[in-house]
One Martini backbone bead per residue (centre of mass of N, CA, C, O) as a GRO file, in nm:
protein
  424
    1UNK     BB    1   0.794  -2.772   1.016
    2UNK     BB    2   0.756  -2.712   1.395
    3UNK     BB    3   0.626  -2.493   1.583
    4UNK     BB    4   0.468  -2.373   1.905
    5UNK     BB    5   0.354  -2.153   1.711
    6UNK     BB    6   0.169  -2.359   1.601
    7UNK     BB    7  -0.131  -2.384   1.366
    8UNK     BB    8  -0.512  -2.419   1.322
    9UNK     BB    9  -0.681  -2.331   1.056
   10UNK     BB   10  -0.887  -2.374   0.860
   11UNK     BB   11  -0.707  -2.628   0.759
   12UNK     BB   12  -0.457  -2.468   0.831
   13UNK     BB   13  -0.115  -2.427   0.858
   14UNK     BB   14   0.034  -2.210   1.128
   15UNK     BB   15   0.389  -2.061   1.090
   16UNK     BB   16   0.602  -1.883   1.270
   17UNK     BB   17   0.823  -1.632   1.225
   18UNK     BB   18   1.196  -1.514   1.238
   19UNK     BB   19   1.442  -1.265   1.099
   20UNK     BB   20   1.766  -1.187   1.077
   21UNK     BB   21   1.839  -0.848   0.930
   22UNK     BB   22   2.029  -0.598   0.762
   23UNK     BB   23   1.925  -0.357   0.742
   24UNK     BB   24   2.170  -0.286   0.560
   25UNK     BB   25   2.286  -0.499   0.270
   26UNK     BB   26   2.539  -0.333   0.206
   27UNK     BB   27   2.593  -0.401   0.568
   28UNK     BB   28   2.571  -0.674   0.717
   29UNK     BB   29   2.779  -0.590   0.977
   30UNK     BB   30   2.558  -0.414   1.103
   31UNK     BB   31   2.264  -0.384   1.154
   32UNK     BB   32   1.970  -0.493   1.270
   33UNK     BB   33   1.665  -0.656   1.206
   34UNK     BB   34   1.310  -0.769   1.232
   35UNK     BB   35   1.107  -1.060   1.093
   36UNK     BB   36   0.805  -1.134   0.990
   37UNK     BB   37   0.628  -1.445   0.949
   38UNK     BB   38   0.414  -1.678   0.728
   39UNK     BB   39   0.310  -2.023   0.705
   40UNK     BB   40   0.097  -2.194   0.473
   41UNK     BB   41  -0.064  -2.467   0.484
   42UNK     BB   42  -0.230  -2.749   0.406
   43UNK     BB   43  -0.276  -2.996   0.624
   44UNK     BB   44  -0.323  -3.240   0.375
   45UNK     BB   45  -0.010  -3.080   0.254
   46UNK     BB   46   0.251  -3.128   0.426
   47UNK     BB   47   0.390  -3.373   0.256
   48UNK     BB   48   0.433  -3.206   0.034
   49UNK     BB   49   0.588  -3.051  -0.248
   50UNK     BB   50   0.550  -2.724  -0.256
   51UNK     BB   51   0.541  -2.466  -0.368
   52UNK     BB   52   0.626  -2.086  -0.315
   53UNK     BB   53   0.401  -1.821  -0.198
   54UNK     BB   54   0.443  -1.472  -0.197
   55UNK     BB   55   0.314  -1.223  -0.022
   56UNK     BB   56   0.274  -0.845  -0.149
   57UNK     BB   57   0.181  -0.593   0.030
   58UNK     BB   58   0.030  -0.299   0.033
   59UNK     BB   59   0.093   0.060   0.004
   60UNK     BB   60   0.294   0.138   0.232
   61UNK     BB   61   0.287   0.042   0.562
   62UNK     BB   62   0.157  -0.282   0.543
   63UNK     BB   63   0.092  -0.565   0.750
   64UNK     BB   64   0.010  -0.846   0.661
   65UNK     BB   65  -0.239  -1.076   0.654
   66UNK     BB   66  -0.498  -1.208   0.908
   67UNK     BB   67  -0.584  -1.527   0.881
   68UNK     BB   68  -0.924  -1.671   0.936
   69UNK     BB   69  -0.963  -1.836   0.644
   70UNK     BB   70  -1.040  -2.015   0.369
   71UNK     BB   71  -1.014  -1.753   0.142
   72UNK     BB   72  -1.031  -1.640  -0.172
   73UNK     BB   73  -0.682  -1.643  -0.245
   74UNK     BB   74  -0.584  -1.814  -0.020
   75UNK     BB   75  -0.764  -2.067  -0.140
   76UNK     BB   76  -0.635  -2.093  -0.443
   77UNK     BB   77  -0.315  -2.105  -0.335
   78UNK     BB   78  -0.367  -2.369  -0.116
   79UNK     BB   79  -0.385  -2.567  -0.362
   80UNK     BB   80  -0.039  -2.539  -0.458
   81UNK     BB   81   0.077  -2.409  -0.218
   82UNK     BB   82   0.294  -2.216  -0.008
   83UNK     BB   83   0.296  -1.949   0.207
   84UNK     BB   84   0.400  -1.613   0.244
   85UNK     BB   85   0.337  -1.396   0.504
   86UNK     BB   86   0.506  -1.085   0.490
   87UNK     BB   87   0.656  -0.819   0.683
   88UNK     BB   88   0.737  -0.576   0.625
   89UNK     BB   89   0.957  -0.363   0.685
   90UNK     BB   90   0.830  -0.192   0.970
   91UNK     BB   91   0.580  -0.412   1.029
   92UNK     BB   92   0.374  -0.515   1.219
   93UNK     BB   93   0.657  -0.695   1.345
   94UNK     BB   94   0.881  -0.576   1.176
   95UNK     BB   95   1.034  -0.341   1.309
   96UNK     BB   96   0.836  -0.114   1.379
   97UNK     BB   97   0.710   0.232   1.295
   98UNK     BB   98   0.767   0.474   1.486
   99UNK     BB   99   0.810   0.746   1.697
  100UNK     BB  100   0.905   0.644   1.981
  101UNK     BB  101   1.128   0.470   1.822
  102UNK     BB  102   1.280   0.698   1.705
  103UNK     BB  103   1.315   0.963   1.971
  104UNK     BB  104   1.647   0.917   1.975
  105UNK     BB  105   1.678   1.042   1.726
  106UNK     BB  106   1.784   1.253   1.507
  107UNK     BB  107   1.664   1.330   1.239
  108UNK     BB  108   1.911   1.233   1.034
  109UNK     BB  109   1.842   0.949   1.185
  110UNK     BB  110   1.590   0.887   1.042
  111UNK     BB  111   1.619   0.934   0.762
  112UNK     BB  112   1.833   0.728   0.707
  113UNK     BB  113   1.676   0.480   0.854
  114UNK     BB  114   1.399   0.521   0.665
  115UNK     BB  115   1.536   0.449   0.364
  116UNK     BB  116   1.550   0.118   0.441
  117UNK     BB  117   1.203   0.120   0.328
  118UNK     BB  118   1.195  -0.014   0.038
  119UNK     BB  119   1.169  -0.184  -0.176
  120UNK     BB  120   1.499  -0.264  -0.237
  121UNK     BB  121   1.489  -0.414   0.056
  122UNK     BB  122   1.238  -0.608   0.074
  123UNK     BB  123   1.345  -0.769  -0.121
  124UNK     BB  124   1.610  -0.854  -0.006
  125UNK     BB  125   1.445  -0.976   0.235
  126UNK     BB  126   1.313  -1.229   0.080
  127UNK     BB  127   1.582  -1.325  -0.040
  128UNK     BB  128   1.683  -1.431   0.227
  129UNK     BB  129   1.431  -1.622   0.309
  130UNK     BB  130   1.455  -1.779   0.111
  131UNK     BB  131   1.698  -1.918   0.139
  132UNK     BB  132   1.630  -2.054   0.435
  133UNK     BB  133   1.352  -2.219   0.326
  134UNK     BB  134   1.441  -2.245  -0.040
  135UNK     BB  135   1.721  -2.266  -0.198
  136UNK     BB  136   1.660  -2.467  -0.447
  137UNK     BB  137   1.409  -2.275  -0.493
  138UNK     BB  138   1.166  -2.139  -0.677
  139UNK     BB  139   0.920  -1.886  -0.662
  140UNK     BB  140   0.644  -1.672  -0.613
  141UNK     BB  141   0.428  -1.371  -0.665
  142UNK     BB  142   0.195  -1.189  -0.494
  143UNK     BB  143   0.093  -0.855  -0.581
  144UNK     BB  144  -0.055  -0.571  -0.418
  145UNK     BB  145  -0.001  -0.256  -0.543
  146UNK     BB  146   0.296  -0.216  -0.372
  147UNK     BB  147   0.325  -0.544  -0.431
  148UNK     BB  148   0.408  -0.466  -0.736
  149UNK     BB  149   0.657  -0.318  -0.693
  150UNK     BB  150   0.797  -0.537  -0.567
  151UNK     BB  151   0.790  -0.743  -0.818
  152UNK     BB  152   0.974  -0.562  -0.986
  153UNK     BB  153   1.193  -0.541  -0.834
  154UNK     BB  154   1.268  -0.863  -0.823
  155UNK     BB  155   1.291  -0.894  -1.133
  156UNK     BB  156   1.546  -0.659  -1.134
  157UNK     BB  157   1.753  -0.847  -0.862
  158UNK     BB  158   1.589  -1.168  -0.913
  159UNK     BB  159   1.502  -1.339  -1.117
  160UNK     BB  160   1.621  -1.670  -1.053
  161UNK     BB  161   1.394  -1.653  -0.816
  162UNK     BB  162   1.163  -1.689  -1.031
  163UNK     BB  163   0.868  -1.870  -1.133
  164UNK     BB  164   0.583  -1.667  -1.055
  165UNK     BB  165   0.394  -1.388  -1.155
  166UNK     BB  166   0.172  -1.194  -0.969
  167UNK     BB  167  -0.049  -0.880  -1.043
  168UNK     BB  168  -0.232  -0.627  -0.863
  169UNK     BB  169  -0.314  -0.326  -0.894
  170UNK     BB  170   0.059  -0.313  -0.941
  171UNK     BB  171   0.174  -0.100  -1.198
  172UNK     BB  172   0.445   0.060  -1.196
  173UNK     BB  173   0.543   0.406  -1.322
  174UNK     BB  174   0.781   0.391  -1.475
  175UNK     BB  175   0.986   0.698  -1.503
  176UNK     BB  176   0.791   0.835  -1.343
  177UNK     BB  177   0.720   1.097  -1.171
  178UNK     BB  178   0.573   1.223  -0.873
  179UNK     BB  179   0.413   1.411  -1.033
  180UNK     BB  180   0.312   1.285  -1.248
  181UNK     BB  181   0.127   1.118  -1.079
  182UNK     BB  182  -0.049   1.322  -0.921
  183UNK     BB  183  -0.210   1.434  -1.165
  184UNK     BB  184  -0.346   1.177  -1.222
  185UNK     BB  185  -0.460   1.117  -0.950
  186UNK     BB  186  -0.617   1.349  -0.934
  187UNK     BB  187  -0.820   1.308  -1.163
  188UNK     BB  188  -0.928   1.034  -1.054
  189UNK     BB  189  -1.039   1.180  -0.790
  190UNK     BB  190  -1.244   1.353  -0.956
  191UNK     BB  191  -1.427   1.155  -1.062
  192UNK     BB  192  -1.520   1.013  -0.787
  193UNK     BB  193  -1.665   1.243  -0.697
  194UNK     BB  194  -1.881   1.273  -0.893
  195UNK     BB  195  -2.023   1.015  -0.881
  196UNK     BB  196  -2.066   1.019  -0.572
  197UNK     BB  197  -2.227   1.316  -0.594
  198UNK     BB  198  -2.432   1.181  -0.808
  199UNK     BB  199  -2.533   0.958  -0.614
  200UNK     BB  200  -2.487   1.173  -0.383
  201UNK     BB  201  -2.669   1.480  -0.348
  202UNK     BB  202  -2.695   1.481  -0.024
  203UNK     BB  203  -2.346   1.494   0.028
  204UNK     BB  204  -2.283   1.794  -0.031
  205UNK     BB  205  -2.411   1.945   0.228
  206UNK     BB  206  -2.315   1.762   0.459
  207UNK     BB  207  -1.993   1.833   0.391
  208UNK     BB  208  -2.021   2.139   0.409
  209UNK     BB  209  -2.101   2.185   0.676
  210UNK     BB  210  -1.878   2.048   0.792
  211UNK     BB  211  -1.651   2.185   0.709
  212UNK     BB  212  -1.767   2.458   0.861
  213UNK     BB  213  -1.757   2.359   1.109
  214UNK     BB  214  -1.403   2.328   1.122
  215UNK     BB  215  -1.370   2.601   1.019
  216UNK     BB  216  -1.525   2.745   1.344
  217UNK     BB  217  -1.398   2.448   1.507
  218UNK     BB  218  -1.296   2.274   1.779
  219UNK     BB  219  -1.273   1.947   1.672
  220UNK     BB  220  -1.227   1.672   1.864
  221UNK     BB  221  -1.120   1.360   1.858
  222UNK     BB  222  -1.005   1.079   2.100
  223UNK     BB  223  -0.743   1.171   2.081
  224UNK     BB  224  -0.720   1.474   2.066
  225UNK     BB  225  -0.714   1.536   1.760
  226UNK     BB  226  -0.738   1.768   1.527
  227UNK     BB  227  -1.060   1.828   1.295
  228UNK     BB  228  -0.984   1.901   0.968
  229UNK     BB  229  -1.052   1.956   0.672
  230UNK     BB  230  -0.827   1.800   0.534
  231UNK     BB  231  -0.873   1.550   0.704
  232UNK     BB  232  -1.190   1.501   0.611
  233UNK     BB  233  -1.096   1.455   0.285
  234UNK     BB  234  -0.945   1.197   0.352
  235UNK     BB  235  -1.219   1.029   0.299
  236UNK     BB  236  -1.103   0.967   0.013
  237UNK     BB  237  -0.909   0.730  -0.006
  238UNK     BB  238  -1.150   0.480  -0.051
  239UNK     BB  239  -1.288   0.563  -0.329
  240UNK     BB  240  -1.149   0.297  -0.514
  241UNK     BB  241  -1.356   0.093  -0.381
  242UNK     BB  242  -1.544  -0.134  -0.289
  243UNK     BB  243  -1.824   0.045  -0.144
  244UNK     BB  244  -1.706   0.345  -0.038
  245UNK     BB  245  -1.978   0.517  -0.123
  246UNK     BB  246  -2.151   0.367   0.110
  247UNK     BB  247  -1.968   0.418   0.357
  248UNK     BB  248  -1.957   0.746   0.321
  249UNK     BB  249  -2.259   0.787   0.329
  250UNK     BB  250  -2.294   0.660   0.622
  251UNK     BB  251  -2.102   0.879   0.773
  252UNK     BB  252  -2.262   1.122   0.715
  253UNK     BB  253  -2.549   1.056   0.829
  254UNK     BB  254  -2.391   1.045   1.098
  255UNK     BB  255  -2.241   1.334   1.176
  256UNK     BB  256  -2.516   1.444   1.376
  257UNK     BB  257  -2.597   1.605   1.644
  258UNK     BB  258  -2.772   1.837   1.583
  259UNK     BB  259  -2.463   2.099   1.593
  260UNK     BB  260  -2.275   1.807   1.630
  261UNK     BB  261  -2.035   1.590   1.613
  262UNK     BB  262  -2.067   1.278   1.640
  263UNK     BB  263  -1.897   1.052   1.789
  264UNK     BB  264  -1.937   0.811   1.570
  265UNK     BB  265  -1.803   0.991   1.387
  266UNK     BB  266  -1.545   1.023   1.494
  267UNK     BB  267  -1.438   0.796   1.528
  268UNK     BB  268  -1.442   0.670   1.250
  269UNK     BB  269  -1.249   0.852   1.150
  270UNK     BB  270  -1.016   0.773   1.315
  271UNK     BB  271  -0.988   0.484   1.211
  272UNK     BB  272  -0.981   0.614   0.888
  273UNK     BB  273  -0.672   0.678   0.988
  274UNK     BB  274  -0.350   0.535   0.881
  275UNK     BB  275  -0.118   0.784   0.998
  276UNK     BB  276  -0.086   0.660   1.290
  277UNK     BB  277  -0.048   0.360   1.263
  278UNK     BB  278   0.127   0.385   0.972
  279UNK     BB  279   0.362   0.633   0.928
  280UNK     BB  280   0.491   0.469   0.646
  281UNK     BB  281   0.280   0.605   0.452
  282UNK     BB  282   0.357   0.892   0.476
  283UNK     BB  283   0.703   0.895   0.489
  284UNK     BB  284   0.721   0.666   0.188
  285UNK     BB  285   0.513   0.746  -0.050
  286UNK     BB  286   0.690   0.895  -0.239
  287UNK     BB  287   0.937   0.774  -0.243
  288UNK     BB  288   0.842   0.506  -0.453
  289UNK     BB  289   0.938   0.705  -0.701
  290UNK     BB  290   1.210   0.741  -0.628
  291UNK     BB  291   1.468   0.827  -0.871
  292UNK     BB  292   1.700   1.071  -0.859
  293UNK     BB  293   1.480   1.264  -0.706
  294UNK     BB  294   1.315   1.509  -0.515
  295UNK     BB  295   0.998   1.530  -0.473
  296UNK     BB  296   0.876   1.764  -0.304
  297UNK     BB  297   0.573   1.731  -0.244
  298UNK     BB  298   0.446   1.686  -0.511
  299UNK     BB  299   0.135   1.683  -0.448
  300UNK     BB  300   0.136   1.957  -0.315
  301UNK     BB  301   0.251   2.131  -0.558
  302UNK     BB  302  -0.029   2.008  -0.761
  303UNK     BB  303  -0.281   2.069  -0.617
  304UNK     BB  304  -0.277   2.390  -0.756
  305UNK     BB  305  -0.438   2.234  -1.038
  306UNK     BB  306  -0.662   2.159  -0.839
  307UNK     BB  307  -0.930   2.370  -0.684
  308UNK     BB  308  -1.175   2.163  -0.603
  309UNK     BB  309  -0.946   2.094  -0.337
  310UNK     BB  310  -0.954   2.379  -0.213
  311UNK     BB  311  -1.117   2.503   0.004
  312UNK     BB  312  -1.415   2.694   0.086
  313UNK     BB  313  -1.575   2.883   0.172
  314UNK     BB  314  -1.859   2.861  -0.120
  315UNK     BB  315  -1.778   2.584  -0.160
  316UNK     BB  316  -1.722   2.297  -0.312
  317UNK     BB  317  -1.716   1.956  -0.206
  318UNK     BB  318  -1.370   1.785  -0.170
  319UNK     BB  319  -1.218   1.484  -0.216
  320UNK     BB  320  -0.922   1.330  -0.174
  321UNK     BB  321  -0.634   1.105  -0.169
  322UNK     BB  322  -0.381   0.935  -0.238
  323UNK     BB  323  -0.198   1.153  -0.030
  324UNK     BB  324   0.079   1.391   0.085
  325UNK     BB  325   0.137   1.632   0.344
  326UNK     BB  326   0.316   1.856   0.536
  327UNK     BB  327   0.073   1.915   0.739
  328UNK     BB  328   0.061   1.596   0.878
  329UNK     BB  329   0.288   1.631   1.072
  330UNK     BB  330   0.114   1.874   1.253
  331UNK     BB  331  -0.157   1.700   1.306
  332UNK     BB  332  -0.050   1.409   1.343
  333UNK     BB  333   0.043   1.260   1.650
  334UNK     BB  334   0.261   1.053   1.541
  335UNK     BB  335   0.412   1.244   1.288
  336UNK     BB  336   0.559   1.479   1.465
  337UNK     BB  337   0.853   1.286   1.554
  338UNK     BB  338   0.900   1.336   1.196
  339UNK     BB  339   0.879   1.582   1.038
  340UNK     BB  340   1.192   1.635   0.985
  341UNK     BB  341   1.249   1.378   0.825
  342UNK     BB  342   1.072   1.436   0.628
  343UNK     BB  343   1.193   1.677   0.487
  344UNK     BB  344   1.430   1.545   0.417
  345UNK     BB  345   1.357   1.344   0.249
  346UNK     BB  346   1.194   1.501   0.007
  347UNK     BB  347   1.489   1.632  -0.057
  348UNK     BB  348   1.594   1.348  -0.113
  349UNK     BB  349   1.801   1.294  -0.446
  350UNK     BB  350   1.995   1.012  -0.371
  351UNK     BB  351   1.838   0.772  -0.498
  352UNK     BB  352   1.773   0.502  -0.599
  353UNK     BB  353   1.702   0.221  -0.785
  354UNK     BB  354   1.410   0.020  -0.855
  355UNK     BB  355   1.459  -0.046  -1.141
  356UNK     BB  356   1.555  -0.259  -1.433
  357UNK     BB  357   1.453  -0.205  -1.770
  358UNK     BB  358   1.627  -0.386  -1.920
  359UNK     BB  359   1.558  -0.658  -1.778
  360UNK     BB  360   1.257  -0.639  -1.807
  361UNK     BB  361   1.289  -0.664  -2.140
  362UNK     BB  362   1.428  -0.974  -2.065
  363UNK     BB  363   1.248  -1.138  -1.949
  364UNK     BB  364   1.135  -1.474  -1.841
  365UNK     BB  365   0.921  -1.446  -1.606
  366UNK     BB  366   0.607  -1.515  -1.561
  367UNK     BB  367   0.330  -1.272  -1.618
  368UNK     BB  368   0.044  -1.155  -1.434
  369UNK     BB  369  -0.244  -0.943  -1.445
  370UNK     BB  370  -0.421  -0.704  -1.303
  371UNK     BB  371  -0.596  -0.453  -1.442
  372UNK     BB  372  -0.769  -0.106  -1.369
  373UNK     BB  373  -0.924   0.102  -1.564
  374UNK     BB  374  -1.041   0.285  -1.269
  375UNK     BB  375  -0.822   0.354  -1.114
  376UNK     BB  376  -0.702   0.569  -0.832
  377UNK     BB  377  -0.395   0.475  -0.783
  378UNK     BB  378  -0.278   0.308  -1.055
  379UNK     BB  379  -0.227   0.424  -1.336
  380UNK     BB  380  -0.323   0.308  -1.627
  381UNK     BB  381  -0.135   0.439  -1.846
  382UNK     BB  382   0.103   0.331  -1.708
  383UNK     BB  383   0.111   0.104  -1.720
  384UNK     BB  384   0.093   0.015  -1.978
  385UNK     BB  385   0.415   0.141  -2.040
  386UNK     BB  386   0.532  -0.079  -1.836
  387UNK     BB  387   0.417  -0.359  -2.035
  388UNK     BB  388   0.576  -0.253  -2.290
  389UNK     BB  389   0.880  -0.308  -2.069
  390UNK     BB  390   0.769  -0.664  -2.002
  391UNK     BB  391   0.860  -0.946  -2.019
  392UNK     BB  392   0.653  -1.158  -2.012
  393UNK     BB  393   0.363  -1.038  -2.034
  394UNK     BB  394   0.034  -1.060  -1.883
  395UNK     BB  395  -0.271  -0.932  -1.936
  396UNK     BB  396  -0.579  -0.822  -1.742
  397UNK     BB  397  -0.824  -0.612  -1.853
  398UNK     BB  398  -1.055  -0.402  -1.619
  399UNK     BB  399  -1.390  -0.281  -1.520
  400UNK     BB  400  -1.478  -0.505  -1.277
  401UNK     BB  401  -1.255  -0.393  -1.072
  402UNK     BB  402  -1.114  -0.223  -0.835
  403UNK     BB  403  -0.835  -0.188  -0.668
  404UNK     BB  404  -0.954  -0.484  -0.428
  405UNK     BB  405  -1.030  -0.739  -0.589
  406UNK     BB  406  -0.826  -0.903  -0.397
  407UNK     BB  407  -1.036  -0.893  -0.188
  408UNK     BB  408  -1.331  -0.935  -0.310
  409UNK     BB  409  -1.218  -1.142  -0.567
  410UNK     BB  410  -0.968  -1.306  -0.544
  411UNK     BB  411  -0.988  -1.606  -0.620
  412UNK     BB  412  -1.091  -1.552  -0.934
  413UNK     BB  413  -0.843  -1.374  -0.990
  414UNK     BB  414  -0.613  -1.577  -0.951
  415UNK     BB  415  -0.773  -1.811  -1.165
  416UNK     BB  416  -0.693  -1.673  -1.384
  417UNK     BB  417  -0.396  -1.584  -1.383
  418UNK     BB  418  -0.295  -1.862  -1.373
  419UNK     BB  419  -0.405  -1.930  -1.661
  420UNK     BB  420  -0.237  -1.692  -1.817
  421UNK     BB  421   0.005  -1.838  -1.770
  422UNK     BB  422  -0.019  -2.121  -1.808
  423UNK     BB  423  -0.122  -2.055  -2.164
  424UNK     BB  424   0.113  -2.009  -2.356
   0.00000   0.00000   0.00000
């Protein structure tokens, strides 16, 4: 392979694809879409025979990483693979879904469309381009946090298409309803902010300040958007992460100025919202749990179960975490022409399934993962559960890494797990 869009990057070898599949794939001669990847090869390994190892980013609604460096997990990973950075559909460069490009459909009909980006798409795109790229040899897999549920689900219509997986705090809660997972996960959320609180006990001050601020001023963010009390709440998305207590206490110090919100706290905030430039994040994000039922925004619904983060004028602050509600239909500007197709997917209730529990209790295909025992994102002990119905895997539980553990500390990560498959 030697396209003229390849090049060469701290030695490895960086070549762009694109492949065209059908829309929904049990209509091969229907519509189609555009997908875009990457594939990446150590320069001095090019003419090596490599197996291939996929990476399935986290999300949903978030295109494959763009490296810089040979470092991390990629850097333990092209010791032996070649790799393939693959932008799920919706996603990167894969016919990105925005509200302006389907401003021409009316709800019901992007409804329809948006239906097909979900795990069971992805995976089937993904054994597409394997046919494509390497038809008679098995690849492997690295997924990390909802491209671990892709990896489940790969597993579960296409065994025999995989060679070895690999999986970080990414071990989705099979059987759990989308209630039941946000009930727990509003629990790790309410640890989170105790923690964050704890350690920093003067910004809790400074966000109650802020929270009476917006709940008495129309206070717009640089793209024009009004920063409502609960869309600041959302500034907990990250707080699962390696670092996030830091950045959110350093975005808070610098809040202010005089008796306003700082233009540097307004853009950082701006920046710090995924659902604008993401919008598959937040129309999708329930979706991912639906098998045979909706929603009904879940997340919304349970709310009320842990008023913590309900605010109001003389409580405490608190932040929520990765959830979505349907008033951010209303407050996002990018979210507002799809308002209507989001509620209508909230109650479609015949979703397919996404995972056959049968396969994966019979799986031979070596599976090894990294759980994070204080996981604020996928929930630790649902882990545990479908870890209990899913044959040939080992784990590595721990609680030396957050969420984004194979962000922070790739290389170590990845180079366990493979000793984990490898040794058995």
């Amino acid at each position: 392979m030697n396209s003229p869009l390849s090049y060469v990057l701290d030695g490895i070898h960086c070549e762009p694809h694109f492949f065209t599949v059908p829309l929904d794939h049990d209509e091969p001669d229907g519509d189609s879409i555009t997908l875009f990847a990457r594939t990446l090869c150590r320069k001095d390994k090019l003419d090596e025979k490599l197996p291939w190892l996929l990476f399935l980013q986290g999300g949903p609604g978030f295109g494959a990483p763009r490296p810089t460096a040979n470092s991390g997990w990629l850097k333990r990973a092209l010791q032996e693979f070649r790799v393939l950075l693959l932008d799920q559909r919706g996603t990167g460069m894969s016919s990105p879904i925005h509200g302006h490009i389907l401003a021409k459909m009316t709800p019901a009909e992007q409804a329809e469309y948006l239906g097909h980006f979900r795990a069971d798409s992805i995976v089937q795109d993904a054994e597409f381009i394997r046919q494509e790229l390497s038809p008679k040899h098995r690849w492997s897999l690295l997924g990390q946090s909802f491209g671990g549920f892709c990896c489940l689900t790969y597993l579960s219509l296409f065994p025999d298409s995989l060679r070895e997986v690999y999986i970080t705090g990414g071990i989705a809660p099979i059987g759990r309803s989308a209630e039941q997972v946000y009930r727990a996960t509003y629990q790790r959320v309410a640890d989170k902010n105790r923690a964050f609180f704890a350690r920093f006990p003067h910004a809790q001050g400074i966000a109650n300040r802020l929270a009476n601020h917006l709940h008495q001023h129309d206070v717009r963010l640089p793209n024009g958007q009004r920063l409502t009390v609960e869309q600041f709440q959302q500034q907990g998305l990250d707080l699962g992460a390696t670092g996030a207590f830091e950045e959110l206490y350093y975005l808070l110090e610098e809040a202010f100025i005089g008796d306003k919100p700082s233009p540097a706290f307004l853009y950082q905030v701006q920046s710090m919202q995924p659902f604008n430039t993401n919008p598959l994040f937040a129309i999708l994000h329930e979706a991912i749990y639906a098998e045979g039922e909706a929603t009904r925004w879940a997340a919304d619904r349970v709310r009320g179960e842990f008023p913590a983060v309900n605010w109001a004028p003389g409580k405490d602050f608190a932040f929520t975490g990765e959830m979505v509600y349907p008033w951010m239909f209303e407050q996002f500007r990018e979210l507002l022409p799809l308002k209507e197709a989001a509620h209508l997917l909230a109650n479609k209730a015949d979703w397919g399934a996404l995972y056959d529990p049968a396969q994966l209790a019979r799986n031979q295909v070596p599976v090894a993962c990294a759980v994070y025992a204080e996981d604020m994102y996928v929930e630790f002990d649902y882990s545990r559960e479908t870890l209990r119905g899913l044959g040939n895997s080992r784990a590595w539980i721990t609680n030396e890494y957050e969420h984004n553990g194979l962000r922070a500390d790739g290389e170590a990560i990845l180079d366990r797990l493979i000793a984990l498959n490898r040794d058995r």
